[in-house]
N, C-alpha and C positions, 0 to 999 in steps of 0.2 A: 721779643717782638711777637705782637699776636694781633696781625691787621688781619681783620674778618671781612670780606666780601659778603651783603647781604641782599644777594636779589629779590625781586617781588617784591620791593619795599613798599610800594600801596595795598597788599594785600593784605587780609587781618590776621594774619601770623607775621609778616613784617609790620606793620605797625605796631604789634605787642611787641616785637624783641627791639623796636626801638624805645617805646615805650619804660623797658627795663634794662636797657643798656646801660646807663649811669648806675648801676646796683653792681656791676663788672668793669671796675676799672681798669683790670689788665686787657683788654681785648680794646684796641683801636676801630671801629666800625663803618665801615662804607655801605650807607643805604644806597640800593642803585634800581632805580624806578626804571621802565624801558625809555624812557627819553634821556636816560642817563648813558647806561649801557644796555646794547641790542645783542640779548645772549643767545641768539638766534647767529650772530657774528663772530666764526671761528679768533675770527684776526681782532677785535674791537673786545672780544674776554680774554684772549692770550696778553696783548698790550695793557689795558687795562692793572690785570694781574701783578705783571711786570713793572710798570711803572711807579705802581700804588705799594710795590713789597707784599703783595697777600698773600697769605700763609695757612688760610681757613674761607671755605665756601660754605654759606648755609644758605642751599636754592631753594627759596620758597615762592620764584616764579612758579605760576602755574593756569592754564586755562581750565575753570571749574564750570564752568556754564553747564552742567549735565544735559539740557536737554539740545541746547544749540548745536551742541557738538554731533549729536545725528547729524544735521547738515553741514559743520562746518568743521569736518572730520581735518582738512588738510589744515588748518588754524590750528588745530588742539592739538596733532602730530607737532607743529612746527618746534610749539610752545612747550608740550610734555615728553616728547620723545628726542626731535632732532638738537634743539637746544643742552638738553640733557646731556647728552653724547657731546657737545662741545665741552662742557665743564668737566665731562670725566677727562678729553681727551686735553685737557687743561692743566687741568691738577695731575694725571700725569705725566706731562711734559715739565713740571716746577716743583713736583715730589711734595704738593699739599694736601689739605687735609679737605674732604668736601662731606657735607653734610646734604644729602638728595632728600626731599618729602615726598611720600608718594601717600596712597588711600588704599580702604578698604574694598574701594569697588574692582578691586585688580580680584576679589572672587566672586563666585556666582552666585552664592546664599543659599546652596542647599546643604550646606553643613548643618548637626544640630548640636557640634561644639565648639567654642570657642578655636578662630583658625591661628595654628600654630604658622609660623614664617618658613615653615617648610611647608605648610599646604601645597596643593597644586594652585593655581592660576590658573581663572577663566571667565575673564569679565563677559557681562552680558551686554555691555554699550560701550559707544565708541567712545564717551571719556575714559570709563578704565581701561578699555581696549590702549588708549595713548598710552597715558601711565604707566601701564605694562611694557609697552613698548622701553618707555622711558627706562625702566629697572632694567630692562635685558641691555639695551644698549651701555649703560653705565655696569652692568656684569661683564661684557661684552671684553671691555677697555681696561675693567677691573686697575682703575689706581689704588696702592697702596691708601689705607687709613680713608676707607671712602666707606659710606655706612648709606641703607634706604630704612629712612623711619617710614614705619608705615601708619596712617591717624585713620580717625572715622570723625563723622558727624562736629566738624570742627564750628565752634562759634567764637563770639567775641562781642563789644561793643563795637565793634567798628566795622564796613565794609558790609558785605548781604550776607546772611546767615540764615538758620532757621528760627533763632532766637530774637533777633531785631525783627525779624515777619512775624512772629507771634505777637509781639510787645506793640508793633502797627495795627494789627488785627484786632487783640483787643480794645485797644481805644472806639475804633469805627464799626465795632460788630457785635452783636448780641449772642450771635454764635458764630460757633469755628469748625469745619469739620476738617479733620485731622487723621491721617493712614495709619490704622492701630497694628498692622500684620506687619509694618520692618522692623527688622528687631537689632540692637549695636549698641554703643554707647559714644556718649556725648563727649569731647574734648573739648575744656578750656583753653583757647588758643596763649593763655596770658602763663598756666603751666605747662604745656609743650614749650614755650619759649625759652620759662627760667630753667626746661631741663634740658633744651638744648644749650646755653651757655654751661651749664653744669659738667655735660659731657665730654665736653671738647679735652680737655688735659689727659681726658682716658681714652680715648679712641686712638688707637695701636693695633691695627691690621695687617697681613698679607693682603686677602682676600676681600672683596666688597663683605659685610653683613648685613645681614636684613633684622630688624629690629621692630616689634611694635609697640606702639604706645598711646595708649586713650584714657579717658578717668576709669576708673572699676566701677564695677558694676551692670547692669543689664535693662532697655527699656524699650518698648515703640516711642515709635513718633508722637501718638497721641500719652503718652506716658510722660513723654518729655515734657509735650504743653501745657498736661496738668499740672508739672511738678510748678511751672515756669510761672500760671497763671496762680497758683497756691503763694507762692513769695512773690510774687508782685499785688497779692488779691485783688486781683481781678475776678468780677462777676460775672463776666462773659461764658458761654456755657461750650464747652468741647464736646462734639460730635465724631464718635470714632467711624471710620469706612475702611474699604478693605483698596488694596493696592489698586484690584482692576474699576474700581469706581473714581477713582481718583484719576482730572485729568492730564493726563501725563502720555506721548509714545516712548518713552524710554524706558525698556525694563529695570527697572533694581533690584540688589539682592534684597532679597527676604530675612535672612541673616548673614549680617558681616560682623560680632566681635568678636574680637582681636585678642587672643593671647598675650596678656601682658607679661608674662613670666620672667620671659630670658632676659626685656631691658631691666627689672627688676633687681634679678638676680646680676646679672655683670657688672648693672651700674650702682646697684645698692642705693637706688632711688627708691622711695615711696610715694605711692599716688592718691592722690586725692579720690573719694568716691565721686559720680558724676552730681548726686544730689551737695554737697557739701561743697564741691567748686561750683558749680551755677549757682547757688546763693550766694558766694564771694562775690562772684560778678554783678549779678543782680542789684547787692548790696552796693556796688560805686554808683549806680545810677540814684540810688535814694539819697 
């Protein structure tokens, strides 16, 4: 039996892993959108759980709105932290298996290497400040076989990303000016998915793990748009600026990537580089 709870299923990490679900026929799937289950509701995820037989959580709820969340700190707790804390204290009341997503932004970008899952923590805004939240409370509870993957710069065809803002952009603009100074790498929301189904049969813990996983490789922002606007040839012309030109009150890091090592190495997974998966992607819209 391998019934999967998969929340945030409107979000563009849930719609990929529905997207690819039929490619995993061992795994039974419960998409659960919040009108579905409110995992905000200790008693409505415990029930839920119980009823439906689940046996594997992959949370990919999550409030991402970076900049809103300055204001709307108590929403992005509810959603990134206190919900959080229900699923761990879920999964360990029913001895399951849970799969947390968290981000890069839980550091503060002044590293100039690649952050290992031991770095320290120390977001610069109140989304990763949640997020954060979110990891310690799930260390906190620490259920057995419970893992935080950690992504960067996630996109997708589906839902708001940086990559459907560009592909908008160029249509309607002659130019794009674009933050050349953050520097991470890009993740295909469609491989984070197939490698979350991947892992699940091997995830064997005591202890929570922390895990990171994004494409390889290295870029800014305006790096990305070029790559984005080169396979899709577009003529539109990318204008680099630097962070504090850009209008935005929310700091970010300046660099967040992510050590891909250890998922590498345990799970004996290979990742795609970030230029070779966003022309995958790309490649379905043509």
């Amino acid at each position: 039996m391998n019934n999967v709870l998969i929340t945030g299923a409107n979000g563009q990490l849930g719609i990929s892993l529905q997207s690819i679900a039929e490619n995993y026929p061992n795994y039974t799937c419960f998409f659960a959108t919040k009108s579905v289950l409110d995992i905000s509701d200790f008693n409505a995820v415990s029930n839920f759980v119980n009823e439906n037989k689940i046996n594997i959580i992959i949370n990919c709820a999550a409030y991402t709105a970076v900049d809103k969340a300055e204001d709307e700190f108590g929403l992005a707790t509810e959603i990134n932290h206190l919900a959080v804390e229900n699923l761990a204290e879920v999964s360990k009341k029913y001895t399951i298996k849970l799969i947390h997503i968290s981000t890069d932004y839980v550091f503060d970008g002044y590293s100039k290497i690649p952050y290992l899952e031991t770095a320290t923590t120390n977001p610069t805004n109140n989304y990763g400040k949640s997020k954060l939240e979110g990891e310690n409370a799930l260390l906190k509870v620490n259920p057995e076989n419970s893992v935080i993957i950690r992504t960067s710069w996630l996109y997708s065809l589906h839902g708001t990303n940086f990559v459907k803002t560009m592909l908008r952009l160029f249509k309607s603009n002659k130019t794009v000016k674009v933050v050349s100074d953050q520097i991470g790498s890009p993740t295909n929301a469609n491989d984070l998915a197939n490698f979350l189904f991947t892992i699940i049969p091997s995830i064997k813990n005591k202890e929570v793990e922390t895990y990171h996983y994004s494409n390889k490789g290295t870029c800014s922002w305006f790096q990305f748009a070029q790559e984005i606007a080169k396979i899709t040839n577009s003529e539109c012309t990318i204008v680099p600026i630097l962070s504090k030109d850009f209008n935005s009150k929310v700091k970010r890091p300046k660099y967040s990537l992510l050590n891909t090592d250890k998922v590498q190495q345990v799970f004996k997974v290979e990742i795609l580089s970030w230029q070779d998966s966003l022309k995958q992607c790309l490649n379905k819209i043509k």
